[in-house]
N, C-alpha and C positions, 0 to 999 in steps of 0.2 A: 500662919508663919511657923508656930511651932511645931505642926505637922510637916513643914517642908524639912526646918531642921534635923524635926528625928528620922525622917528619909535619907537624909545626905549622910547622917553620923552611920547610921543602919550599913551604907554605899562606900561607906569609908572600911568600915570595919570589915565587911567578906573582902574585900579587896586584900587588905593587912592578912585575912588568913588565907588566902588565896596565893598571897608572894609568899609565905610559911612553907608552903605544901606543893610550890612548883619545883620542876624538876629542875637538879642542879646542870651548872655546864655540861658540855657534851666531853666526854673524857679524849686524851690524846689515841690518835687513831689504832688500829690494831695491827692496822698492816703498812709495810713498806717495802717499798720494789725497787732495782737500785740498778741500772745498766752500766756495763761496763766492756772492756775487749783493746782490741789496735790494730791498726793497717800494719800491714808489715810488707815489705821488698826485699826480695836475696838477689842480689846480683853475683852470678855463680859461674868459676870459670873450673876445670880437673884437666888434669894432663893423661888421664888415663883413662878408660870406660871402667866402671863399679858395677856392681849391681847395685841397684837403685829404686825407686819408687818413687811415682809421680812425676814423671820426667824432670829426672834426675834431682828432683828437692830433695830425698832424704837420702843420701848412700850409707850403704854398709859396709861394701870390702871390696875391694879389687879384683877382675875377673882375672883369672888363669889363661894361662898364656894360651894363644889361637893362630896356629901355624897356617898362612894360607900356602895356595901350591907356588911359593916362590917364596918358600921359607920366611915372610914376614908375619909378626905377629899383627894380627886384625885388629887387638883390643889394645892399642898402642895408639889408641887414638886421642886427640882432647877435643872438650867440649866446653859449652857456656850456656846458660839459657838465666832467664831474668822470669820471675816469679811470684804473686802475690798471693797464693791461695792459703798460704798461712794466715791471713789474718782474722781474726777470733772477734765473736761479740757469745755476751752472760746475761742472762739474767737471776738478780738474786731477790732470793722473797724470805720475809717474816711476817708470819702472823699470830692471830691468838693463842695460849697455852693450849696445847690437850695432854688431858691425865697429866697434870703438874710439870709437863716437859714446855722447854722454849721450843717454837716450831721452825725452821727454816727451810728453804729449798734453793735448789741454784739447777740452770737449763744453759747448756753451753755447748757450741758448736764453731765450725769454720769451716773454710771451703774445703779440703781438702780430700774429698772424694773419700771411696770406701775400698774403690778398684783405678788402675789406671784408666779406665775405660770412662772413671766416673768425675776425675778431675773439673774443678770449680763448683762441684755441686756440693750441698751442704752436709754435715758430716756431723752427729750426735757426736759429744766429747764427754760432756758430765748430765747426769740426770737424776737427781737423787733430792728424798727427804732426810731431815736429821733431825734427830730429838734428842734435846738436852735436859736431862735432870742435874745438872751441876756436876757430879761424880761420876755418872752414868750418862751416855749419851749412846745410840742407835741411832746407826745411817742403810737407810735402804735405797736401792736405786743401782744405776750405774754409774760409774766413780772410778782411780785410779785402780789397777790391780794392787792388790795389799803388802807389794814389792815395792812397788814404786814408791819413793817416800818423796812427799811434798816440799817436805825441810831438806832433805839433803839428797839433790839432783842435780847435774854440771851447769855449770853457768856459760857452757858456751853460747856460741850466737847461732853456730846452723843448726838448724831445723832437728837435727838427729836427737840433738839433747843425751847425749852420750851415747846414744842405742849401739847395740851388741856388746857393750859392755855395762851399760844398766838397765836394769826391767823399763819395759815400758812398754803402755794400751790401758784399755779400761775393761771393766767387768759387771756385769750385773750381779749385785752381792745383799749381804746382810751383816753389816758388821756392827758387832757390840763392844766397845771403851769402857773400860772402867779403871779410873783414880783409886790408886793406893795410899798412894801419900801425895803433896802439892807436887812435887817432882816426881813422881815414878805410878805409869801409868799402864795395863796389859789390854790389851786388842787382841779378839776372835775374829775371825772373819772366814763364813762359807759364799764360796761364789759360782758360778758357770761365766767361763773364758768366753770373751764376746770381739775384741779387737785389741790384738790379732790374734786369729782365732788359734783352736785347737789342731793339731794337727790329726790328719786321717790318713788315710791309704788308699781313698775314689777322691778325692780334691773335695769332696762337698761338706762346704763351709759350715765348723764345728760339729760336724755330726759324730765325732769323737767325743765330746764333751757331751752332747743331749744325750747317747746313747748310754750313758753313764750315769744310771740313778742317783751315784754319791758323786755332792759337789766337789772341788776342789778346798781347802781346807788349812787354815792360816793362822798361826797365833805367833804374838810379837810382845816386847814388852820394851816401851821407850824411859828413857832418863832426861828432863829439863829443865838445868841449870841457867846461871846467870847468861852464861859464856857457850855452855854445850849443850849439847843432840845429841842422846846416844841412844842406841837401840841393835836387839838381834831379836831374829827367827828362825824359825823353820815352817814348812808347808810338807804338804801332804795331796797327791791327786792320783785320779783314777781314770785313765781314757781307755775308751772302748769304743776301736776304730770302726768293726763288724760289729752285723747282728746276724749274718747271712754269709758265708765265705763265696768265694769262686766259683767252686763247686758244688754249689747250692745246698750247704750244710749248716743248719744256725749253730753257733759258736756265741761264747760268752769269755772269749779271750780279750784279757784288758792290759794296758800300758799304765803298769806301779809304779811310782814315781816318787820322791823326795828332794827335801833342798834346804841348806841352812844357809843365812845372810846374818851381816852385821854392817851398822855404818854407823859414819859419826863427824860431828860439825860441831868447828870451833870460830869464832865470831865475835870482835869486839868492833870499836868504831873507825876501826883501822883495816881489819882484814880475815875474810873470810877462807876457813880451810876445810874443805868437804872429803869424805873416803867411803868408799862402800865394796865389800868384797860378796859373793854369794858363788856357792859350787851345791850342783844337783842335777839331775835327770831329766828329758825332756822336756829342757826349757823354751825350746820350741815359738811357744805362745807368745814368748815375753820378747819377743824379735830378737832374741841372742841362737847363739851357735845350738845346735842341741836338735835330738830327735829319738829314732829309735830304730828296731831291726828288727826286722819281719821272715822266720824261720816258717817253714810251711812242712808239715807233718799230716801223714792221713787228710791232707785234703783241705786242714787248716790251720792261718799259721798263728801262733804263737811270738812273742815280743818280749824285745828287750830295750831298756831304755839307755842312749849312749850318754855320757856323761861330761859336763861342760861345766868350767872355774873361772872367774872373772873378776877383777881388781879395778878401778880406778881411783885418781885422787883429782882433786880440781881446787887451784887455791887461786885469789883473787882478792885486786885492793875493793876495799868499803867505801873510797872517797866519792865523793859527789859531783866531779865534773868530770872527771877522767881515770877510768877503772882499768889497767892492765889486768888481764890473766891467763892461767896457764894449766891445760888438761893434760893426762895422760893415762889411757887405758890400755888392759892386755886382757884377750882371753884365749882357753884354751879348749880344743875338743879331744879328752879322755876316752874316749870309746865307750862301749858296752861292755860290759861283767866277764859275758861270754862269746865264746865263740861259733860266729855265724857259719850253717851252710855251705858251698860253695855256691849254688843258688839262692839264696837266703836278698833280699832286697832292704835298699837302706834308705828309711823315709827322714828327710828332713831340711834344713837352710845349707847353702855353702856347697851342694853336691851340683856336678856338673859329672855326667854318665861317669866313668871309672875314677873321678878325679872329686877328693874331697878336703875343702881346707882346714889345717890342723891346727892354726892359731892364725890370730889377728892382735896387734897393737895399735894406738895408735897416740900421736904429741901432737894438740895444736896450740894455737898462743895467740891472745885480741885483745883489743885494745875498745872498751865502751867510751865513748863521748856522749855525754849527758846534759841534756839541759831543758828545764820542766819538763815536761811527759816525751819530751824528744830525744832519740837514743839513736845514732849512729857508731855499727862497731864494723873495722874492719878485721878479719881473721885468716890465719892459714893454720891447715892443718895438713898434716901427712900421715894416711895411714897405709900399712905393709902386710901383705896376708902372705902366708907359706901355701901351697897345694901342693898335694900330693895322691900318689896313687891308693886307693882305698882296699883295708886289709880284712879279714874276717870280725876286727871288733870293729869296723866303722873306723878307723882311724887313718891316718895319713902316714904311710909307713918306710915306702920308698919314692923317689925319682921326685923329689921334692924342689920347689921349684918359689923364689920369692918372689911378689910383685909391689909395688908400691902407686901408689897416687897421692898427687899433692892438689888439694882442693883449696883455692883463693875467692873469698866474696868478702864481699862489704852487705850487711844488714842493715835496712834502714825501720823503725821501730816508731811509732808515732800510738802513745798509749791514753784511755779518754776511761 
């Protein structure tokens, strides 16, 4: 008997040091994946033909007058068309630390083609890592252009989200953040222009930007307050449309370029007021007005970049079931430095053969109805473009001519 006893006492005790020495719970997981995006519908009517993109979801400005042989203009026409290829899904990811940074990633996309050609097919939007050291944070990947500001972009409802008067596409980049103080913080960012692209001089997509060893080149420094958003820039880029001219001569003639912006957002529980102005050189890329001029000398030509300034503001109630607002953009094409050729060719948006447009505005005004993830906004906007005959800086100099179009849709927004 007493041998069984000190068996069981023996059975008793590795047990006790056995729960000592097992391993603790399993710690809270490392990673988390988190989907998100919305259906969305435009129902889209224009009194006028635009140029446009993706039949007719995004317009930019209004085509120039098109006399047929019975003196009426062609582009005097209206249209409609009903739309869902904006709608968006994300995936966002977090995982373990590396070298002491938080890890994150986010993969985002929507239908919205890459080409007209490509419509409903799936379209890369965001694709980037980020690493946070608290003070310091690096984001690699593809991501907004480092124009574009997340915090402060128009709040309308169509599709354009103010384009030709604010930046807008993504880029494959490397940008570096770093905290000065809790409020004021300076962003680097070198990138290569991906959508939309860079402009060239043979149409083949970015090869202005590849053929260009130095990236494009960006520094910012933001301010944020209780109430504000503030921030300016400038950028710096280098395209290099040839490596080869015409006449089968290699050339290392490049499109120099510069640009300074500034915006800023005020926002309490009441009402949101957005502004952002930027003027510079082949801005091309950012779907605003802008390009360059191509003088041909000995065989190759040489470039000048025309120059385009642009203002908007966008204010808007903060309530929660029913949000009026109200945008208004203008921008302007400044020409190039000097003076072109008489043969000398003009690369860029807004040219229609001798006829190039010399400003665009535009006011529209919506109304959001909200209620949980559901957002119907009806809106109308009007916008006016001037054209005219194009002069030796690329500008619109005589036999100027306005157009206008008023664009009416209703948005329908179902967000998960």
């Amino acid at each position: 008997m007493k041998k069984y006893c000190l068996i069981l006492l023996i059975g008793i005790s590795s047990l006790k040091g056995y729960s000592q020495t097992a391993p603790a719970a399993p710690a809270e997981k490392d990673w988390s994946i988190n989907l998100y995006g919305f259906v969305k519908t435009d129902y889209i009517f224009d009194s006028r033909k635009s140029a446009t993109v993706r039949e007719d979801n995004l317009n930019l400005y209004p085509l120039d007058v098109a006399l047929d042989v019975n003196g009426k203009d062609a582009n005097a026409v209206s249209q409609s068309n009903f739309l869902s290829i904006t709608s968006r899904f994300g995936i966002k990811v977090k995982g373990p630390d590396v070298w002491g940074a938080k890890m994150s990633g986010n993969i985002e996309g929507d239908f919205f083609g890459n080409t007209d050609g490509t419509i409903g097919t799936l379209r890369l939007r965001h694709a980037y890592v980020n690493m946070d050291w608290s003070k310091t944070s690096l984001t690699m990947g593809q991501t907004w252009y480092p124009t574009f500001i997340p915090e402060v972009f128009p709040g309308v409802a169509n599709f354009n989200t103010g384009i030709m008067f604010n930046p807008f596409g993504w880029a494959t980049q490397v940008k570096l953040k770093q905290a000065l103080t809790k409020k004021v913080t300076v962003i680097a960012t070198a990138y290569k222009e991906r959508e939309f692209f860079a402009l060239g001089t043979t149409g083949t997509q970015n090869s202005a930007s590849i053929n260009s060893a130095l990236p494009s080149l960006n520094g910012q420094i933001q301010y944020k307050g209780k109430n504000w958003f503030l921030g300016a820039g400038m950028e710096y880029k280098s395209m290099q449309p040839l490596t080869v001219s015409a006449t089968n001569i290699v050339t290392t003639e490049k499109v120099n370029s510069s640009s300074v912006f500034g915006y800023a957002k005020y926002s309490n529980d009441k009402i949101i007021i957005k502004a952002y102005g930027i003027s510079g050189g082949n801005l091309n890329n950012l779907v605003m007005l802008g390009g360059f001029t191509g003088s041909t000398t000995s065989g190759i030509q040489s470039y000048d970049p025309t120059k385009t300034t642009s203002f908007w503001i966008d204010i808007a109630s903060n309530a929660k079931a029913i949000a009026p607002g109200f945008f208004f953009g203008t921008t302007k094409n400044n020409g190039a430095n000097t003076a072109a050729g008489s043969t000398a060719q003009v690369y860029g948006r807004a040219i229609t053969g001798p006829r190039i447009v010399d400003n665009v505005w535009r006011a529209s005004g919506r109304i959001d109805f909200k209620s949980n993830k559901f957002r119907v906004t009806p809106e109308l906007e009007y916008t006016t473009a001037t054209w005219g005959d194009t002069d030796l800086y690329a500008k619109a100099s005589t036999n100027k001519k306005d157009v206008a179009n008023l664009r009416a849709m209703v948005s329908c927004v179902y967000v998960f």
